[in-house]
SELUMMAR-589846 format. One record per residue (C-alpha): residue number from 1; residue in three letters; z, y, x. Coordinates in Angstrom, 1 decimal, always signed. Last residue first. Example, Ala and Ser with C-alpha at 12.3 -4.5 7.8 and 13.67 -1.06 7.14 Angstrom:
<recs>
<rec><vexmi>2</vexmi><pami>SER</pami><zz>+7.1</zz><yy>-1.1</yy><xx>+13.7</xx></rec>
<rec><vexmi>1</vexmi><pami>ALA</pami><zz>+7.8</zz><yy>-4.5</yy><xx>+12.3</xx></rec>
</recs>
This chain:
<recs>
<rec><vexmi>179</vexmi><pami>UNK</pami><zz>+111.4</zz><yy>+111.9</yy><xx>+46.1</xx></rec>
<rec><vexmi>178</vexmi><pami>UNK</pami><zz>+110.0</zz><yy>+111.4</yy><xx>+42.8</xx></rec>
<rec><vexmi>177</vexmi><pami>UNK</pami><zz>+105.8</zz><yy>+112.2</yy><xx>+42.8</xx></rec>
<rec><vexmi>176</vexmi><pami>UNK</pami><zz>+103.8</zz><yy>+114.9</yy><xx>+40.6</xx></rec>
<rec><vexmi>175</vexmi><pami>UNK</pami><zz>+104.3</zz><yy>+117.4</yy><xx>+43.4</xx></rec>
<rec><vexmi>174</vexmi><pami>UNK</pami><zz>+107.2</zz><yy>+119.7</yy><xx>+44.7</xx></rec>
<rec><vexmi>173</vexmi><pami>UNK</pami><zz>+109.7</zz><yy>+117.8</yy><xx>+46.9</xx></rec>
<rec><vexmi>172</vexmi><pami>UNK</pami><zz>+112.0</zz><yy>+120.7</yy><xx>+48.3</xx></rec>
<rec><vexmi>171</vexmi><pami>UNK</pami><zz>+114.0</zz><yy>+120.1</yy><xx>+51.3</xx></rec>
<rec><vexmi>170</vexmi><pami>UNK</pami><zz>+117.5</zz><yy>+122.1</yy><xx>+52.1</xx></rec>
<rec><vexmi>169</vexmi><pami>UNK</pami><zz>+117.6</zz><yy>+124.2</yy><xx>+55.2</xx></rec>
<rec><vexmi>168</vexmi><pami>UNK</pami><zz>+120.0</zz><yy>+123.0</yy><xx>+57.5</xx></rec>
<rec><vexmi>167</vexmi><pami>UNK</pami><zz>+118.3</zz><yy>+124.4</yy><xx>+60.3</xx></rec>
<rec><vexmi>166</vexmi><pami>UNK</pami><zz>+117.8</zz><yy>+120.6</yy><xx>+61.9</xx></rec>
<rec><vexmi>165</vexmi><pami>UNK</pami><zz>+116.2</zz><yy>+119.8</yy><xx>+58.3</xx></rec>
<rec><vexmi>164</vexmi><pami>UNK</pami><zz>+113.7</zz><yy>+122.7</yy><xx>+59.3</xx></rec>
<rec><vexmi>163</vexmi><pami>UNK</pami><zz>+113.1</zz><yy>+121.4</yy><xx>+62.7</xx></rec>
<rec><vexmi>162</vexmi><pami>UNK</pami><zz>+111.7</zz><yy>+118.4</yy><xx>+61.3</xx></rec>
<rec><vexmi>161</vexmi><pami>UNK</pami><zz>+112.3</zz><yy>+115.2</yy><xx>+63.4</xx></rec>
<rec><vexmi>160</vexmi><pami>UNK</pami><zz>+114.0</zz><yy>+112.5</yy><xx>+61.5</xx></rec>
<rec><vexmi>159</vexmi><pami>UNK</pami><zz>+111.9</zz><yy>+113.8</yy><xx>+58.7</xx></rec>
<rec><vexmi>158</vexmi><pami>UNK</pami><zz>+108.6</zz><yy>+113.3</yy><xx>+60.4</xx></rec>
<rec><vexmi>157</vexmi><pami>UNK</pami><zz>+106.9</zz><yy>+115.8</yy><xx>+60.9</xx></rec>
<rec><vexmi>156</vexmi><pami>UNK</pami><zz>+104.2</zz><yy>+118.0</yy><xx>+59.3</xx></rec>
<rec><vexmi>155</vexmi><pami>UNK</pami><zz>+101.7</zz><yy>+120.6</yy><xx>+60.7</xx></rec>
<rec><vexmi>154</vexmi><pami>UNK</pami><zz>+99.1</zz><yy>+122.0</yy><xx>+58.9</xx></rec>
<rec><vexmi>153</vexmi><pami>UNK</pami><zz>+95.6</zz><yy>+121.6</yy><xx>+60.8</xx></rec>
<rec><vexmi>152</vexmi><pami>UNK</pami><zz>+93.4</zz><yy>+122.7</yy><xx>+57.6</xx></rec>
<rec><vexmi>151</vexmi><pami>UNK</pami><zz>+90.1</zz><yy>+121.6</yy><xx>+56.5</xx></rec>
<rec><vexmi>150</vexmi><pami>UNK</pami><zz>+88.2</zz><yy>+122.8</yy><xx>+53.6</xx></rec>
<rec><vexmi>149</vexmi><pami>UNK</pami><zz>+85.7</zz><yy>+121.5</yy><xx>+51.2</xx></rec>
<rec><vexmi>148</vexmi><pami>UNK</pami><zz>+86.8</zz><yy>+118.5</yy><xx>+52.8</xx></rec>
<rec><vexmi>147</vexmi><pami>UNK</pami><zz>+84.3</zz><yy>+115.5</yy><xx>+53.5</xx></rec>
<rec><vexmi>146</vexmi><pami>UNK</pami><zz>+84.7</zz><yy>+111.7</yy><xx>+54.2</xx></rec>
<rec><vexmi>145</vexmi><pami>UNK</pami><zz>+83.5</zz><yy>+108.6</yy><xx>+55.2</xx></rec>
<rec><vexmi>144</vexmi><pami>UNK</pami><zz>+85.0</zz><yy>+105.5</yy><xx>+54.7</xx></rec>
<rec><vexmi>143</vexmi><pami>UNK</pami><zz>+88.1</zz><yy>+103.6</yy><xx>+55.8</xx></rec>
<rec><vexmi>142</vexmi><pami>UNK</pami><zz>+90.6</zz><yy>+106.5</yy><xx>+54.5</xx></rec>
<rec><vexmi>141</vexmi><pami>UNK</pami><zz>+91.4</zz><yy>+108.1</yy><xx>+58.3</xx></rec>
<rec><vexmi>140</vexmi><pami>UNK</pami><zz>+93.1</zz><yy>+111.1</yy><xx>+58.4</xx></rec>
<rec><vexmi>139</vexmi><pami>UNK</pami><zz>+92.1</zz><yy>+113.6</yy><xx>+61.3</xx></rec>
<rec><vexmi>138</vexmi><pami>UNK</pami><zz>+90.2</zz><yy>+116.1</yy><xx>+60.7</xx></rec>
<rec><vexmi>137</vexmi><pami>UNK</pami><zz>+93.1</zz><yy>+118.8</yy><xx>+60.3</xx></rec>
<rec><vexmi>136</vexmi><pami>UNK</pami><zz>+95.4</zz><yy>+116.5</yy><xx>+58.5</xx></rec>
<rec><vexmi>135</vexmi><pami>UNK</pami><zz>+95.1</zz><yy>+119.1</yy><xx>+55.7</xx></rec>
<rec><vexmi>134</vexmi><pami>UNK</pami><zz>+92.1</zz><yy>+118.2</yy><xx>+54.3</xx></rec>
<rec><vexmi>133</vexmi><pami>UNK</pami><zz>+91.6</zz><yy>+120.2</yy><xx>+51.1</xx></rec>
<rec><vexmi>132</vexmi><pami>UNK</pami><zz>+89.5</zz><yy>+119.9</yy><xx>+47.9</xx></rec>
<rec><vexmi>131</vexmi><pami>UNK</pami><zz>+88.9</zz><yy>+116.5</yy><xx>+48.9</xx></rec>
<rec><vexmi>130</vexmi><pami>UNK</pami><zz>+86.2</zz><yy>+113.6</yy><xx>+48.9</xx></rec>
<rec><vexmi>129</vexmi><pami>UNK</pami><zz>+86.2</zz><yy>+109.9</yy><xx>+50.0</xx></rec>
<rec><vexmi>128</vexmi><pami>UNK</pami><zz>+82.6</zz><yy>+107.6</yy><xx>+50.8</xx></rec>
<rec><vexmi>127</vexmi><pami>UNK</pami><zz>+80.5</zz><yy>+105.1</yy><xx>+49.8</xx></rec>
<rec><vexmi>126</vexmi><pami>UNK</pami><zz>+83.0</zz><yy>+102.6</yy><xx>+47.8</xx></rec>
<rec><vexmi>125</vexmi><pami>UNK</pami><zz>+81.2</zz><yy>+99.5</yy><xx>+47.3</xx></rec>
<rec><vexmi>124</vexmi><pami>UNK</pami><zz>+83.3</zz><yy>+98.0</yy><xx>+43.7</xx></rec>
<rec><vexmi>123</vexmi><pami>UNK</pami><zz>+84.6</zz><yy>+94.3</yy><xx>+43.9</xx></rec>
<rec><vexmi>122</vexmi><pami>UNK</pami><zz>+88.0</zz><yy>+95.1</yy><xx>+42.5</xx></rec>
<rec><vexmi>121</vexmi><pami>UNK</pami><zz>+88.7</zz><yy>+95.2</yy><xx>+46.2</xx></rec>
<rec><vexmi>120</vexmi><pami>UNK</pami><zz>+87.0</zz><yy>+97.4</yy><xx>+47.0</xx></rec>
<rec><vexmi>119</vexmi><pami>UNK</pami><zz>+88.3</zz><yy>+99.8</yy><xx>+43.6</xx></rec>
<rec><vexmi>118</vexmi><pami>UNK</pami><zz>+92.4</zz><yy>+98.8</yy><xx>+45.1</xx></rec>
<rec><vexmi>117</vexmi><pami>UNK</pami><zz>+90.8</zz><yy>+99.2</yy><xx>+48.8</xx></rec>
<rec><vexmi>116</vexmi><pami>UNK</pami><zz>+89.9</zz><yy>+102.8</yy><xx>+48.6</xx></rec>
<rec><vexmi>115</vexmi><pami>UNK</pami><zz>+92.7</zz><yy>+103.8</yy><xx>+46.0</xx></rec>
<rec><vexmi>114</vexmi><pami>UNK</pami><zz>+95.1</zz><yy>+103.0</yy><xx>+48.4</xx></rec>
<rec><vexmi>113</vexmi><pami>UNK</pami><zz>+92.6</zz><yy>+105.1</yy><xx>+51.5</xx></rec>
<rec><vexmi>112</vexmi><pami>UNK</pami><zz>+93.0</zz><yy>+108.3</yy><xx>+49.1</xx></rec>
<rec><vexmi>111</vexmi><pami>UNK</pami><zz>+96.8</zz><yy>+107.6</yy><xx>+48.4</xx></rec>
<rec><vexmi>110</vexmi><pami>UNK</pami><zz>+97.4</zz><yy>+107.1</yy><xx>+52.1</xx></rec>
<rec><vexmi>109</vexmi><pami>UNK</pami><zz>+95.3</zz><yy>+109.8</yy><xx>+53.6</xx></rec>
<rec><vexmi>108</vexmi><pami>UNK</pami><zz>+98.0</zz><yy>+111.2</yy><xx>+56.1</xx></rec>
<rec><vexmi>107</vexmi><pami>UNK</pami><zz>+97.3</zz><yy>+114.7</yy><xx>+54.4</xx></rec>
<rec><vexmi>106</vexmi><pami>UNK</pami><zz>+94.5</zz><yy>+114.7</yy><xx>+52.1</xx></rec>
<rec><vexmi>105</vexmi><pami>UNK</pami><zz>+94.5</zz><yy>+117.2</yy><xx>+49.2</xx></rec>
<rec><vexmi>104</vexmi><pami>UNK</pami><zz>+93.3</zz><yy>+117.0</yy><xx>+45.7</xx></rec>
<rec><vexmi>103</vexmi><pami>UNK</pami><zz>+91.8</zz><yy>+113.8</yy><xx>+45.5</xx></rec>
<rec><vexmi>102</vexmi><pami>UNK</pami><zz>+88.4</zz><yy>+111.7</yy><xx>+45.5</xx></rec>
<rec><vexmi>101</vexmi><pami>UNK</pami><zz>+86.7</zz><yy>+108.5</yy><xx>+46.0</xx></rec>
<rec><vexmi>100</vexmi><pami>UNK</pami><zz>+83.5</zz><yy>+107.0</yy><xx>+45.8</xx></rec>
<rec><vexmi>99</vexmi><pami>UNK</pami><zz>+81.6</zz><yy>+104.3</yy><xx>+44.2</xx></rec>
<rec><vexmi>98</vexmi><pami>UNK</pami><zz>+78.8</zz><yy>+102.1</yy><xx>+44.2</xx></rec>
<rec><vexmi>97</vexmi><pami>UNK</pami><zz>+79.3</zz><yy>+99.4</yy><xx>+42.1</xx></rec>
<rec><vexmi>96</vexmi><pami>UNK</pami><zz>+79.0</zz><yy>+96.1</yy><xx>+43.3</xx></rec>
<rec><vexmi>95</vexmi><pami>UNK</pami><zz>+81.2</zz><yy>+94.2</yy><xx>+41.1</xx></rec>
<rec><vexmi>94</vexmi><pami>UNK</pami><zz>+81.4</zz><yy>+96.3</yy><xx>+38.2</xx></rec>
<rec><vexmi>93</vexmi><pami>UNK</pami><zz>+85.3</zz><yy>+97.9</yy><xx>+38.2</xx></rec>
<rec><vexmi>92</vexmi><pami>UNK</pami><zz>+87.4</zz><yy>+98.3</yy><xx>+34.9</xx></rec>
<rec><vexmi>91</vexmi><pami>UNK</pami><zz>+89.9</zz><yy>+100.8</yy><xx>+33.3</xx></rec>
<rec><vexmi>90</vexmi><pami>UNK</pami><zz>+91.5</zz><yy>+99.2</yy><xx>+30.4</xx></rec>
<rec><vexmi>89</vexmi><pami>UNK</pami><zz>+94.6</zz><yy>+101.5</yy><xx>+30.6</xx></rec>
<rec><vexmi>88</vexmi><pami>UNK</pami><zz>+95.5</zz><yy>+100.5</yy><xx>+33.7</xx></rec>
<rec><vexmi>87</vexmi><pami>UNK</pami><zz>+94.2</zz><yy>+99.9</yy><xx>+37.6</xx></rec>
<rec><vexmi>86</vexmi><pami>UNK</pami><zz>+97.0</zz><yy>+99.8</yy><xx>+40.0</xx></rec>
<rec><vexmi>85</vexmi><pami>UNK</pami><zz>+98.4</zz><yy>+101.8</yy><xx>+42.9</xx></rec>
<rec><vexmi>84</vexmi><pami>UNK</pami><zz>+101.2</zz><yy>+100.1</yy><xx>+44.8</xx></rec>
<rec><vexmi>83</vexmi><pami>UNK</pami><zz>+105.0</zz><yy>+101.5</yy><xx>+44.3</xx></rec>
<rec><vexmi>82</vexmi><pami>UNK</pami><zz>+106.3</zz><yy>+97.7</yy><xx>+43.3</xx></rec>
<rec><vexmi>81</vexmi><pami>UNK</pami><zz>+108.1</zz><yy>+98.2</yy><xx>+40.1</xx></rec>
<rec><vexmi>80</vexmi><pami>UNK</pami><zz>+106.8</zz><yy>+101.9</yy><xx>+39.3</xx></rec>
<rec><vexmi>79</vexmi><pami>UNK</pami><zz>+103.5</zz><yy>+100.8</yy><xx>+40.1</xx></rec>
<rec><vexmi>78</vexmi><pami>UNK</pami><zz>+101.0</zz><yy>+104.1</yy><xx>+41.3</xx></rec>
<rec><vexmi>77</vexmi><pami>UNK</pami><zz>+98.2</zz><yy>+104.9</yy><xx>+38.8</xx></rec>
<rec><vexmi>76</vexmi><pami>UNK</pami><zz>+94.7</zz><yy>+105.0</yy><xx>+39.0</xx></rec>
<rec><vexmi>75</vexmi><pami>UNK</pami><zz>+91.7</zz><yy>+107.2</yy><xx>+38.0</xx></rec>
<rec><vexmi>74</vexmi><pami>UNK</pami><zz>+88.6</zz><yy>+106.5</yy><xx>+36.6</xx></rec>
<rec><vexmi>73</vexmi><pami>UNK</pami><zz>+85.5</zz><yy>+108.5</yy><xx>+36.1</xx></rec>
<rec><vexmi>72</vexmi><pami>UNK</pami><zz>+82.1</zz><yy>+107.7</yy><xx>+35.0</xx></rec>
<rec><vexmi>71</vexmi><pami>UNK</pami><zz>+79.2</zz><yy>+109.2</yy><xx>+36.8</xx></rec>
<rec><vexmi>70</vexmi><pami>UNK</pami><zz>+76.7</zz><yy>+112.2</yy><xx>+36.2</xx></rec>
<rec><vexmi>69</vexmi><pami>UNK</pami><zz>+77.3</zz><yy>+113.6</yy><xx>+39.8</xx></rec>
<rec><vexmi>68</vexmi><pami>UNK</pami><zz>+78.6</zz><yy>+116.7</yy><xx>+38.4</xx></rec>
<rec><vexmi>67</vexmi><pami>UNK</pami><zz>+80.6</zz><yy>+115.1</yy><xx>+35.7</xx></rec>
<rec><vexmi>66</vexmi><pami>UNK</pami><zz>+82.1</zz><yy>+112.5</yy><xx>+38.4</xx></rec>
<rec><vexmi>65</vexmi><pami>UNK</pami><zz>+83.0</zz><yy>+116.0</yy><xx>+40.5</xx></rec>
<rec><vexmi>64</vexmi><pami>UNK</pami><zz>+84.7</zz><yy>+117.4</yy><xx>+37.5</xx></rec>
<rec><vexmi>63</vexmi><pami>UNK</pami><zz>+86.4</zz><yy>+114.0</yy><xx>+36.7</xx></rec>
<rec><vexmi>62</vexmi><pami>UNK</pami><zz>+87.6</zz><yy>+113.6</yy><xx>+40.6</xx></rec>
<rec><vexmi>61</vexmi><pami>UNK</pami><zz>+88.9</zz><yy>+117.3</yy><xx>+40.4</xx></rec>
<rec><vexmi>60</vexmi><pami>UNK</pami><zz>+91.6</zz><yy>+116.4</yy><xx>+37.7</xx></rec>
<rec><vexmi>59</vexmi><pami>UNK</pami><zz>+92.5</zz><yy>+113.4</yy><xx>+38.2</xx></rec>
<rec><vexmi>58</vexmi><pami>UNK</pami><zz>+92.8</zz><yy>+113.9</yy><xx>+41.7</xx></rec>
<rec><vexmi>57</vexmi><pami>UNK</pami><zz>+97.0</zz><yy>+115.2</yy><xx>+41.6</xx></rec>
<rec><vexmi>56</vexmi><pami>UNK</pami><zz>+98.3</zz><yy>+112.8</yy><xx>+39.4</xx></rec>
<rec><vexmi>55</vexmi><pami>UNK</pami><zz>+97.0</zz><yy>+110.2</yy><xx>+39.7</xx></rec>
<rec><vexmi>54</vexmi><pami>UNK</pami><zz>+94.5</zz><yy>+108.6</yy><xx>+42.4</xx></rec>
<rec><vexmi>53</vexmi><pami>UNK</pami><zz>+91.2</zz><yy>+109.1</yy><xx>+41.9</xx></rec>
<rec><vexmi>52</vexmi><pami>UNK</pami><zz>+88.0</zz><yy>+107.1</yy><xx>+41.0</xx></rec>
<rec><vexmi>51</vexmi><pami>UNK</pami><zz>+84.3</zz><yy>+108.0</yy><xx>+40.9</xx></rec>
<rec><vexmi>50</vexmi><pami>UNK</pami><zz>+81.6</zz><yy>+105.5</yy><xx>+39.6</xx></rec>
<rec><vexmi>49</vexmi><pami>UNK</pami><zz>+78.3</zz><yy>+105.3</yy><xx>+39.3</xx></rec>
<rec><vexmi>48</vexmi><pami>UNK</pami><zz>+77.0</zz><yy>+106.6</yy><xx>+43.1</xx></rec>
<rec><vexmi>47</vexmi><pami>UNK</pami><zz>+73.5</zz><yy>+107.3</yy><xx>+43.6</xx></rec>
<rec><vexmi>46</vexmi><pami>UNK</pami><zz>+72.7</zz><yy>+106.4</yy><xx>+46.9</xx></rec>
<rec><vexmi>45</vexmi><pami>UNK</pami><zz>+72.7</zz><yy>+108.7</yy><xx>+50.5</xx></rec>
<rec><vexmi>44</vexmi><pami>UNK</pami><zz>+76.5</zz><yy>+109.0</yy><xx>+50.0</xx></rec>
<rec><vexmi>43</vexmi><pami>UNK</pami><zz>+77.0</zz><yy>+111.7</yy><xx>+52.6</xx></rec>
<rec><vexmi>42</vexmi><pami>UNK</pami><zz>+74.6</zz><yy>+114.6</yy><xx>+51.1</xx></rec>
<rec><vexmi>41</vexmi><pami>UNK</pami><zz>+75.7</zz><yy>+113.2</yy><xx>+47.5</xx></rec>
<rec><vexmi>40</vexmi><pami>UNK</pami><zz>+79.6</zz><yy>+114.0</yy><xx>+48.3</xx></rec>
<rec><vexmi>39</vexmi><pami>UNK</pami><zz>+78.9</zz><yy>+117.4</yy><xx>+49.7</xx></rec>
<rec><vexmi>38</vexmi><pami>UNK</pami><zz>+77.4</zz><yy>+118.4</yy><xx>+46.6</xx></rec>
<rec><vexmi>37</vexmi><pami>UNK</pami><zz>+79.8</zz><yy>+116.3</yy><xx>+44.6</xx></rec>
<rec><vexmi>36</vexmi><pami>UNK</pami><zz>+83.1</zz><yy>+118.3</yy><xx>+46.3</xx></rec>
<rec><vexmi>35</vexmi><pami>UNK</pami><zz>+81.1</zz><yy>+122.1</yy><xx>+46.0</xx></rec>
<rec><vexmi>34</vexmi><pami>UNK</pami><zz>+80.0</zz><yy>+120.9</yy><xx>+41.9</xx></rec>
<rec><vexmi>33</vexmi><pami>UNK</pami><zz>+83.8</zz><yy>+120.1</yy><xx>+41.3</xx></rec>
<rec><vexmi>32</vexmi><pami>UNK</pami><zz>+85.2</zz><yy>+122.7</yy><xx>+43.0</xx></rec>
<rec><vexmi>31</vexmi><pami>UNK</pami><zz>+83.0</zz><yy>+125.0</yy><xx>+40.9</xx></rec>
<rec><vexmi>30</vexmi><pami>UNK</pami><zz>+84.2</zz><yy>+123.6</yy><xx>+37.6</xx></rec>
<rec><vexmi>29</vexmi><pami>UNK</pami><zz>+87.9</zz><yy>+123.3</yy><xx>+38.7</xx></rec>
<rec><vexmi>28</vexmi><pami>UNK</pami><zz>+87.4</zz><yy>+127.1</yy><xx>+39.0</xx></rec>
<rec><vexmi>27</vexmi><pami>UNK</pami><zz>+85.5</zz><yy>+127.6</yy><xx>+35.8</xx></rec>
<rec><vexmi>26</vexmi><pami>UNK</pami><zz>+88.3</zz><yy>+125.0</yy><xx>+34.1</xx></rec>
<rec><vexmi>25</vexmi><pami>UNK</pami><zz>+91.3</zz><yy>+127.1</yy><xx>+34.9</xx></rec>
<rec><vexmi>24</vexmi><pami>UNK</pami><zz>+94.5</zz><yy>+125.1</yy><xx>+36.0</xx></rec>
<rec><vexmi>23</vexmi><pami>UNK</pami><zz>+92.7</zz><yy>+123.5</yy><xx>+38.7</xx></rec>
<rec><vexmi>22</vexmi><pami>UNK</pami><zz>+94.0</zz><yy>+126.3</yy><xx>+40.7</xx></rec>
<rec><vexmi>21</vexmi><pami>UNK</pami><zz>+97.3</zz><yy>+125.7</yy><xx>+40.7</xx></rec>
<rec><vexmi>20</vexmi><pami>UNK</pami><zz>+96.9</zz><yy>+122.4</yy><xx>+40.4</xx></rec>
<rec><vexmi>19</vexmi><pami>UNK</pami><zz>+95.6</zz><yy>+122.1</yy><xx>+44.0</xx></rec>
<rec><vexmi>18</vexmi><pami>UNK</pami><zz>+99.3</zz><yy>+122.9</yy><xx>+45.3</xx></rec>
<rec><vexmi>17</vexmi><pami>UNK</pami><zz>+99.5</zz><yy>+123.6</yy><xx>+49.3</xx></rec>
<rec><vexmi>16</vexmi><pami>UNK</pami><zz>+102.4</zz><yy>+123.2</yy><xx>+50.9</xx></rec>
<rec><vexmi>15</vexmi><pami>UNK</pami><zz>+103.5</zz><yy>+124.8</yy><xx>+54.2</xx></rec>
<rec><vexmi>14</vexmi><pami>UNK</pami><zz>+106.7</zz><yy>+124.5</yy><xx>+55.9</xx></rec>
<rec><vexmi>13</vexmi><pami>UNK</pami><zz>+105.7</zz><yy>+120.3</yy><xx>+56.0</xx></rec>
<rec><vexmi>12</vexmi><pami>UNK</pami><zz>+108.0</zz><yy>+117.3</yy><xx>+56.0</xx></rec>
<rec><vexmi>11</vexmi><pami>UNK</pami><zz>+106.4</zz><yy>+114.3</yy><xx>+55.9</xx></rec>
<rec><vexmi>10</vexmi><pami>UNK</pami><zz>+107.5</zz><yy>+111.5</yy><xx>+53.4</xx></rec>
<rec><vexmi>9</vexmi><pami>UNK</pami><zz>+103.5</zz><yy>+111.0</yy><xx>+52.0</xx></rec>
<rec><vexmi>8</vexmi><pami>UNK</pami><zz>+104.0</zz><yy>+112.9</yy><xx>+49.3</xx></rec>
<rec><vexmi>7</vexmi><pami>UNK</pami><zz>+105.2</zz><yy>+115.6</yy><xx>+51.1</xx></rec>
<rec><vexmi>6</vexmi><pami>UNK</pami><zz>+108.8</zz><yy>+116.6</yy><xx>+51.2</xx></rec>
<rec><vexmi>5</vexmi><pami>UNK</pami><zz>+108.8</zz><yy>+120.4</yy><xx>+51.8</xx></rec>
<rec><vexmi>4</vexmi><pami>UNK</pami><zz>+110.5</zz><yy>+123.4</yy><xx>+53.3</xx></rec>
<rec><vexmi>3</vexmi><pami>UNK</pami><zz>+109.3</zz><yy>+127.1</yy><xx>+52.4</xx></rec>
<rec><vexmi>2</vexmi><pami>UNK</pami><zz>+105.8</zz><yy>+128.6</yy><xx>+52.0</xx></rec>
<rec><vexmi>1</vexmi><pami>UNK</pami><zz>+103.4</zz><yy>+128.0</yy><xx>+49.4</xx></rec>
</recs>
């Protein structure tokens, strides 16, 4: 989509790219799925038991690639309170469980690299991250390895510095976050 955006990570972006738009029809979310745990098991190099995702946006694709790699999925949720991502609903880490990670789309890798040391540090070994889009063109960092189905070099700035908020043109904040 084109136009003026708050990303989820505060960056400003003209370009914003909505998985769910997609993942709307299973066969689609389907063959994501298989493409991210493909690319997932040639980088993992074990078999991994568990896949996790942040919600909103990775609950979706991270169950589709946990079916593919015949795993059990969880996915976390951010704290109202104190805006950290947490485990509910009963959802549980075995200490040592291999694990990896996966979202829709990657842009600073915050959420990804949140969920990262939340399952770590549940006691879990998380192997590697996965998303549908990397739109840091390469160049987020999650603390493990990684792999896009497709990478993009979108830019983003800072608010302080977006040319668009210089326009005057108002901001949108799309996405499953509050401004």
């Amino acid at each position: 989509m084109q136009g003026h955006f708050r990303l989820t990570s505060g960056l400003h972006s003209s370009e914003y790219l909505q998985c769910a738009l997609v993942l709307q029809y299973p066969d689609s979310a389907e063959i994501l799925g298989r493409r991210l745990a493909d690319a997932l098991r040639a980088i993992a190099g074990v078999e991994v038991r568990l896949v996790a995702s942040p919600a909103m946006g990775g609950v979706i694709i991270g169950h589709e690639v946990a079916r593919n790699l015949g795993a059990r999925f969880i996915f976390t949720e951010r704290d109202a309170a104190t805006g950290k991502m947490t485990l509910r609903r009963g959802f549980q880490v075995t200490p040592g469980e291999k694990a990896i990670v996966v979202e829709d789309v990657i842009t600073t890798g915050g959420s990804t690299q949140e969920v990262v040391e939340l399952v770590s540090g549940h006691g879990a070994c998380v192997i590697a991250a996965g998303s549908i889009i990397d739109r840091s063109g390469g160049q987020a960092g999650v603390g493990v390895p990684r792999v896009a189905l497709a990478t993009l070099d979108v830019s983003s700035h800072e608010p302080e510095s977006c040319p668009m908020c210089a326009q005057g043109i108002p901001v949108v904040k799309p996405g499953s976050r509050p401004a």
